[in-house]
N, C-alpha and C positions, 0 to 999 in steps of 0.2 A: 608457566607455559603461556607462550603468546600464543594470539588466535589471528591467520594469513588474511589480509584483506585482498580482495583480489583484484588481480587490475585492471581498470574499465578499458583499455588501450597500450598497445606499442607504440612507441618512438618510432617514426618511419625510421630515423636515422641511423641509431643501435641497436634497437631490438626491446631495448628496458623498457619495462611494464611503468605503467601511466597510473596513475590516478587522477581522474578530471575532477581542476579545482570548482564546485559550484559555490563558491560565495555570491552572498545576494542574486542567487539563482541562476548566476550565468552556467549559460552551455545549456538550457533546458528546450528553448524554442527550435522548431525544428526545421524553422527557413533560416538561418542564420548560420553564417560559416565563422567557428569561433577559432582562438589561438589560445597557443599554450607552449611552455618552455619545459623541454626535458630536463628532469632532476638529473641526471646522469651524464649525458653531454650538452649540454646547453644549448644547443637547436631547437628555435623554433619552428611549430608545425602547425596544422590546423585542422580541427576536427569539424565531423558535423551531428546533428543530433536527430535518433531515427527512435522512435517510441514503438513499443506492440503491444497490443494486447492479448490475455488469455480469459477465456471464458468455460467457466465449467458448468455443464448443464445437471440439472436434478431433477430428479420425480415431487412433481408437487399435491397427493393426493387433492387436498382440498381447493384447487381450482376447477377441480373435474366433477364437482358433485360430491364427493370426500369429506372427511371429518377431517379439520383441525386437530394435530397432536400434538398440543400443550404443554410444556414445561415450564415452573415460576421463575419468573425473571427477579433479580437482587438487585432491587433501588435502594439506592443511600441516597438521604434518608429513607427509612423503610416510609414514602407514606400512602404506598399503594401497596398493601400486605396482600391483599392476591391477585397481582402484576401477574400475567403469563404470556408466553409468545409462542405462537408454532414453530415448530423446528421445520416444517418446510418452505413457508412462504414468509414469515418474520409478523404475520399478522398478530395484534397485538390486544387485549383485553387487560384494562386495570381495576376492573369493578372501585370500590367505591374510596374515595380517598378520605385518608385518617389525620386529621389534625395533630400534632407530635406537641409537647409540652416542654 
């Protein structure tokens, strides 16, 4: 079973789906009018590059006056054995660190 990559663009000129080549990162800046050659019929075209972002907001008890709720964090090496982080804000306690042999 293959798994569909999907395709980042059409071909103005066919219609066939694009996958933009980014070697050594070309096509990432987003003042730059880049080119590229359709796999399918061999028309060159030119794309541009438009970035967004998404943001998802969370309840952060412990900014508000709140308790820190803590879960142990798994450092390899172990040499902070009670490594913990808040799961709402990523704040971080490693109490005391262990010498490993």
């Amino acid at each position: 079973m293959s798994i569909a990559i999907p395709d980042d663009v059409y071909c103005p000129y066919c219609g066939e789906g694009q996958e933009i080549n980014h070697d050594d990162g070309y096509g990432y800046a987003e003042d730059e009018v880049y080119e590229q050659g359709c796999v399918e019929c061999g028309m060159r075209f030119t794309f541009t590059t438009s970035i967004s972002f998404y943001y998802e907001p969370g309840r952060a008890p412990c900014l508000n006056d709140g308790d820190h709720k803590f879960e142990p964090m798994h450092i390899y090496p172990q040499h902070w054995p009670d490594a913990k982080r808040c799961i709402y804000c990523d704040h971080e306690e490693r109490g005391k660190y262990v010498e490993l042999e």
